[in-house]
C-alpha positions in Angstrom: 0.0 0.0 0.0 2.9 2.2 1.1 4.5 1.7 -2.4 1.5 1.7 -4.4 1.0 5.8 -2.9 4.5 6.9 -3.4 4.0 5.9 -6.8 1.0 7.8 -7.3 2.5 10.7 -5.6 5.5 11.0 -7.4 3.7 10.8 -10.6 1.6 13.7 -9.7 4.9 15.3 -8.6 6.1 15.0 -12.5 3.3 16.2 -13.6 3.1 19.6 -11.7 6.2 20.0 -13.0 5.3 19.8 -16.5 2.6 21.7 -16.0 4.7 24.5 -14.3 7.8 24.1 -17.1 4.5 24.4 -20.0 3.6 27.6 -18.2 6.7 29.0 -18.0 7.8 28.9 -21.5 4.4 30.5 -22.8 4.0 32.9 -20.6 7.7 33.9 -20.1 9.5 32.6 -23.9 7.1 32.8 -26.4 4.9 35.3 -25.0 5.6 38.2 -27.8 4.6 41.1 -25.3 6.9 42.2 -23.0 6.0 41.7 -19.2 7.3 44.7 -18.1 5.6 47.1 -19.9 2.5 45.1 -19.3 3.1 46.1 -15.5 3.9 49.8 -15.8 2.2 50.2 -19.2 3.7 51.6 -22.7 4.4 55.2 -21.5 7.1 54.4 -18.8 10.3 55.2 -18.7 12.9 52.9 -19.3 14.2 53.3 -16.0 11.2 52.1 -14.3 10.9 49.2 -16.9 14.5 48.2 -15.9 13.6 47.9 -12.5 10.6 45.7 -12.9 12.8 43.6 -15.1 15.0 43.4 -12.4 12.3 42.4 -10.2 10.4 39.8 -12.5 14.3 38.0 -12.7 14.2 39.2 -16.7 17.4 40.9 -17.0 18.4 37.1 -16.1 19.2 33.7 -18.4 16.2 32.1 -19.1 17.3 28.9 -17.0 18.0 31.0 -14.0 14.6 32.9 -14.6 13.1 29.4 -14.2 14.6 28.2 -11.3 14.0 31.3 -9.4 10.1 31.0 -10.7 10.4 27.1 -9.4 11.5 28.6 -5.9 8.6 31.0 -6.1 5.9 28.3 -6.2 7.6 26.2 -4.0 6.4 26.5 -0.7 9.5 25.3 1.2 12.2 27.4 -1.0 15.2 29.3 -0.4 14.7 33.0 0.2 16.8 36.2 1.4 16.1 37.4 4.7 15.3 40.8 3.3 13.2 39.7 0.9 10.3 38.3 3.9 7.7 41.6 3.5 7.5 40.5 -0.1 7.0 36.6 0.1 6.0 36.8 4.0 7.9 33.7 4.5 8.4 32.1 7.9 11.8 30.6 8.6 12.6 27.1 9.1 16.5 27.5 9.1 18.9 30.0 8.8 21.6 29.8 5.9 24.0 32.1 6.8 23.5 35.7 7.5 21.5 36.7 4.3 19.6 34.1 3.1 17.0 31.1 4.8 14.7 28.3 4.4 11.9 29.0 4.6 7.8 27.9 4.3 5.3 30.0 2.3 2.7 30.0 0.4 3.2 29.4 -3.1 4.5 32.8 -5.0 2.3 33.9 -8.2 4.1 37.3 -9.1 1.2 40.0 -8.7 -1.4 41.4 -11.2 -0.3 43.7 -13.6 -3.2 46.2 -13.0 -4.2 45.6 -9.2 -0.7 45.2 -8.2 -2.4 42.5 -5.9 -1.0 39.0 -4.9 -2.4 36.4 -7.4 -2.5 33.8 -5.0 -4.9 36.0 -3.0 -7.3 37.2 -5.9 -7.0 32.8 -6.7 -8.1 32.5 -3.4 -10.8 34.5 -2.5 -12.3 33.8 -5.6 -12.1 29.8 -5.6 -14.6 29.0 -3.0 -17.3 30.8 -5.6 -16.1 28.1 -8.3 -15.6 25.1 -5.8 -19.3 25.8 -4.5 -20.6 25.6 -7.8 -18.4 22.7 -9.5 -19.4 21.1 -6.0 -22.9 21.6 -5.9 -23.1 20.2 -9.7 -21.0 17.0 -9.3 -23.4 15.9 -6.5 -26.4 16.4 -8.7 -24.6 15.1 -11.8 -23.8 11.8 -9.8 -27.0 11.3 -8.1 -29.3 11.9 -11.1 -27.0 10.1 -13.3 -26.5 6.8 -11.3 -30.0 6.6 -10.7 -31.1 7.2 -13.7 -28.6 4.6 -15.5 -29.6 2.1 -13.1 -33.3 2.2 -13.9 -31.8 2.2 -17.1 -30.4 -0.9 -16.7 -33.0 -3.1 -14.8 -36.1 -1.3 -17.4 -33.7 -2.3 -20.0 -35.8 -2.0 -23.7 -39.2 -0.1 -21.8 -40.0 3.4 -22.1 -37.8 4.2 -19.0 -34.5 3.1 -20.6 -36.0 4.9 -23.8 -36.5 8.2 -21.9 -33.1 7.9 -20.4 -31.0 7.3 -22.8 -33.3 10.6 -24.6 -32.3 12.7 -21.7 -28.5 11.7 -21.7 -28.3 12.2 -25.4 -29.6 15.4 -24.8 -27.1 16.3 -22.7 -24.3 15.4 -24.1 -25.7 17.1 -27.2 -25.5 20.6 -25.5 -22.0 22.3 -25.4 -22.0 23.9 -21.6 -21.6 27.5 -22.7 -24.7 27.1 -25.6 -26.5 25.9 -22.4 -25.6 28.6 -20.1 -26.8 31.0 -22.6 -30.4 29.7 -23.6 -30.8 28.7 -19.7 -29.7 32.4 -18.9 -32.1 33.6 -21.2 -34.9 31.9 -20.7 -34.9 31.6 -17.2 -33.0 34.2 -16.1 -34.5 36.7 -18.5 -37.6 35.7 -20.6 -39.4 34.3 -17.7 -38.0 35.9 -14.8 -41.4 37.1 -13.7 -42.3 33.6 -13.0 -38.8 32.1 -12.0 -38.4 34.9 -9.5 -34.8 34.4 -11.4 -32.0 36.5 -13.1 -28.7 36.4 -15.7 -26.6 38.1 -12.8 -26.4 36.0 -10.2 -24.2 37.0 -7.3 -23.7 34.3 -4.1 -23.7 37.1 -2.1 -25.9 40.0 -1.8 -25.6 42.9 0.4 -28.6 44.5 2.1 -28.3 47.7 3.7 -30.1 46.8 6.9 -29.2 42.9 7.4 -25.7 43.2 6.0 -24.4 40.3 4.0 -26.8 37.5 2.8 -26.7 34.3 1.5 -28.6 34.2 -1.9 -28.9 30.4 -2.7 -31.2 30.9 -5.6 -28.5 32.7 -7.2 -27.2 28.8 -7.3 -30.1 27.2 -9.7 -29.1 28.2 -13.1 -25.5 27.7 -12.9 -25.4 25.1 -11.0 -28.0 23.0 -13.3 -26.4 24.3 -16.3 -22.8 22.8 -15.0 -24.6 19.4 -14.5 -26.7 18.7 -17.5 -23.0 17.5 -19.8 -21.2 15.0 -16.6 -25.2 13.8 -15.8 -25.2 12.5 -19.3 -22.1 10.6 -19.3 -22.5 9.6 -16.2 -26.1 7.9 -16.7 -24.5 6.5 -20.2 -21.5 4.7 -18.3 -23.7 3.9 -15.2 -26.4 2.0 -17.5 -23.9 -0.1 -19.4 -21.4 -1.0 -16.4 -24.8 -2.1 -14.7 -25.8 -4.3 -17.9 -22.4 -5.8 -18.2 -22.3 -7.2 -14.3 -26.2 -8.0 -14.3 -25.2 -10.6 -17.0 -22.4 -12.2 -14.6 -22.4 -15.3 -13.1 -22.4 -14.3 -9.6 -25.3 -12.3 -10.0 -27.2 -15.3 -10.8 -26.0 -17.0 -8.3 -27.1 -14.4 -5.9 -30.5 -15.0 -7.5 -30.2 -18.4 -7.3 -29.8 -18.1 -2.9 -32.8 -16.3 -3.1 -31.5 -12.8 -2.7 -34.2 -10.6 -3.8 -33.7 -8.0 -6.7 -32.9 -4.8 -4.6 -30.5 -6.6 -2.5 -28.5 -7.8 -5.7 -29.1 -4.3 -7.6 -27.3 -2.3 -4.3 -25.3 -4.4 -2.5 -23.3 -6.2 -5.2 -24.3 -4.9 -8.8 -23.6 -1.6 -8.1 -20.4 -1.5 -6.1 -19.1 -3.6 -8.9 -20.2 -1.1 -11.6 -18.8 1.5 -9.5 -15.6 1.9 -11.0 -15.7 3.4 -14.4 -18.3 6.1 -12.3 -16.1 6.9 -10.1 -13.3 7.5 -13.3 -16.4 9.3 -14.9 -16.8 11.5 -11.7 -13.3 12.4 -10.8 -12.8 13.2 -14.3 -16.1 15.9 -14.4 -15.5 17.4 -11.0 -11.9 18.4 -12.4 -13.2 19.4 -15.6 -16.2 21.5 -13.9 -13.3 23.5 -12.4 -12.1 24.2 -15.8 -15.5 24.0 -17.4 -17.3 26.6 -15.3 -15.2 29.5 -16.5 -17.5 30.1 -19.2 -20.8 29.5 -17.2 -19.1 32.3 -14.3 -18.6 34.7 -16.9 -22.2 34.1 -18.6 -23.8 34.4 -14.8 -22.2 37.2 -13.5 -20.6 34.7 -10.9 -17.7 35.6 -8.9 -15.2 32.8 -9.3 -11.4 31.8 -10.5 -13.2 31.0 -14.0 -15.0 34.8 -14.2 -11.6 36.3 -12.8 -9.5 34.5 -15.3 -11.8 35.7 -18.0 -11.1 39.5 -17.1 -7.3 39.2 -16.8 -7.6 37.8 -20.2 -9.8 40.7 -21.9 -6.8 42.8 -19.8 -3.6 41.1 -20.8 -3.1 40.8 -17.1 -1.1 37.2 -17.6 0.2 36.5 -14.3 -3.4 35.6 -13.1 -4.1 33.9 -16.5 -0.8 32.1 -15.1 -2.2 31.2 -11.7 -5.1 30.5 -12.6 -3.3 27.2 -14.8 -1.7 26.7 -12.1 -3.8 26.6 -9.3 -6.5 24.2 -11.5 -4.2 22.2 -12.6 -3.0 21.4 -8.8 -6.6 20.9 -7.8 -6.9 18.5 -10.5 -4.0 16.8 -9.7 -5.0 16.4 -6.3 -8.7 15.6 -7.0 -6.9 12.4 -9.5 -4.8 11.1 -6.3 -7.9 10.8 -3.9 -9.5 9.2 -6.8 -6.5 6.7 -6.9 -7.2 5.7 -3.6 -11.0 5.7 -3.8 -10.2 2.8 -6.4 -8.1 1.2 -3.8 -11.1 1.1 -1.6 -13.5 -0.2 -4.0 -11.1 -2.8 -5.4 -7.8 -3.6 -3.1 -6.2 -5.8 -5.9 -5.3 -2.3 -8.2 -2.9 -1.2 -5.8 -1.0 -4.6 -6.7 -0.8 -2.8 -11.1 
């Protein structure tokens, strides 16, 4: 077991660091535009522009610009003493009189036109999209397992027929097409009769009670996120469940006199579980990715609406984080999924 998670770990390890070595040549090597004047804009002088060079490492090699970027996102990373306001680093070791090891959050740079720390616009703004990628995995999964289980045991009635109808349908609809005709129509055409509407802020903020949840605000994106991984997942749910409903220790289970709903929870569906849980894992990280689109179309304050911005701005170190930081989560989300299989199945910690 011990061997079977370093191995995953150090995987994920190599693949960070692609990620991180991918972003660093696009942003940093082929990027045409110069970063510099992106921070103090095209009317500086070159004096200033040297100085942020200096600062960004550019008036370095391009290898030693990347290590120095590696130490930024580390967060145990080698740091000068004097250099603590700007990383706000706390010391593990000393390393002579100038420099020290140190913890800290991971380093993004800092917006080009807010001058703010990325990793703190990343983070206030990633419990909006986690809510929401959250919110619409859980109804995804729920609706789309049950759904391809009666699937499955109505196999050939109108049940199966309407099911695999609604999952075609989904899968038909390209989220940010959805987003759109679900904005307008609920959100906008019938709004009087929703009580709904396009802009649609978690948070409201009422003179007299202060700050308010709004969990209506939750409906359109949320249901909009779900309709594409519910499809797949009812699709992949329905034909694991055919495949072990035709194996032999299913009828054997009959055969002991097992009614149906014991065989149908207890040991078809654990069994079927597997490429579900794949199917899952793989949506939740894609809904982090995914719901840029849907933020931007709802008004909703998240890493995908902030992302977009920076992008209409040319403000690339949070286009930067942003790859970053959802590229970590996904990595992360992949690992636990790892070990969820090893749960479900003990023998594929032994591949």
């Amino acid at each position: 077991m011990l061997r079977f998670i370093t191995k995953r770990l150090l995987n994920s390890l190599f693949v960070l660091l692609g990620v991180v070595t991918l972003v660093f040549f696009l942003f940093f090597v082929l990027l045409p535009a110069d970063p510099a004047r992106l921070t103090m804009g095209q009317r500086s002088d070159q004096e200033t522009i040297d100085n942020v060079r200096k600062e960004l490492y550019l008036d370095k090699p391009i290898p030693t610009q990347f290590a120095l970027y590696l130490n930024d996102l580390s967060p145990i990373a080698i740091h000068k003493k004097i250099e603590k306001d700007k990383y706000e680093f706390k010391q593990i070791a000393s390393l002579g009189d100038k420099k020290t090891l140190a913890i800290k959050k991971p380093y993004l740079r800092r917006s080009y036109q807010s001058k703010m720390k990325v990793w703190d616009l990343l983070v206030d703004a990633f419990p909006g999209t986690l809510i929401l990628a959250l919110l619409s995995i859980v109804i995804a999964t729920v609706v789309g397992i049950f759904l391809g289980i009666i699937a499955a045991i109505k196999q050939n009635t109108w049940m199966d027929t309407a099911a695999i109808f609604t999952s075609v349908l989904g899968i038909s609809a390209p989220s940010f097409f959805a987003g759109i005709l679900i904005a307008y129509l609920f959100g906008f055409l019938f709004s009087e009769w929703t009580g709904l509407s396009i802009i649609s802020p978690l948070w409201d903020y009422d003179p007299i009670h202060g700050k308010q949840l709004v969990l209506k605000s939750l409906i359109l994106p949320v249901i909009t996120l779900a309709l594409r991984p519910m499809a797949i997942i009812t699709q992949i749910t329905r034909t694991a469940m055919l495949d072990v409903l035709n194996q032999d220790y299913i009828r054997t289970a009959y055969a002991k006199g097992l009614n149906k709903k014991a065989v149908i929870w207890k040991h078809a569906l654990r069994n079927a579980l597997n490429p579900v849980v794949t199917s899952v894992s793989g949506w939740f990280a894609e809904l982090l990715a995914g719901s840029f689109f849907i933020e931007y179309i709802f008004g909703w304050k998240g890493i995908g609406k902030v992302t977009v911005d920076a992008l209409n701005k040319f403000d690339f170190p949070i286009v930067m984080g942003s790859v970053l930081f959802t590229a970590t989560f996904f990595i992360v989300i992949n690992v636990l999924v790892d070990f969820i299989y090893v749960w479900i199945d003990p023998r594929i910690k032994n591949y």
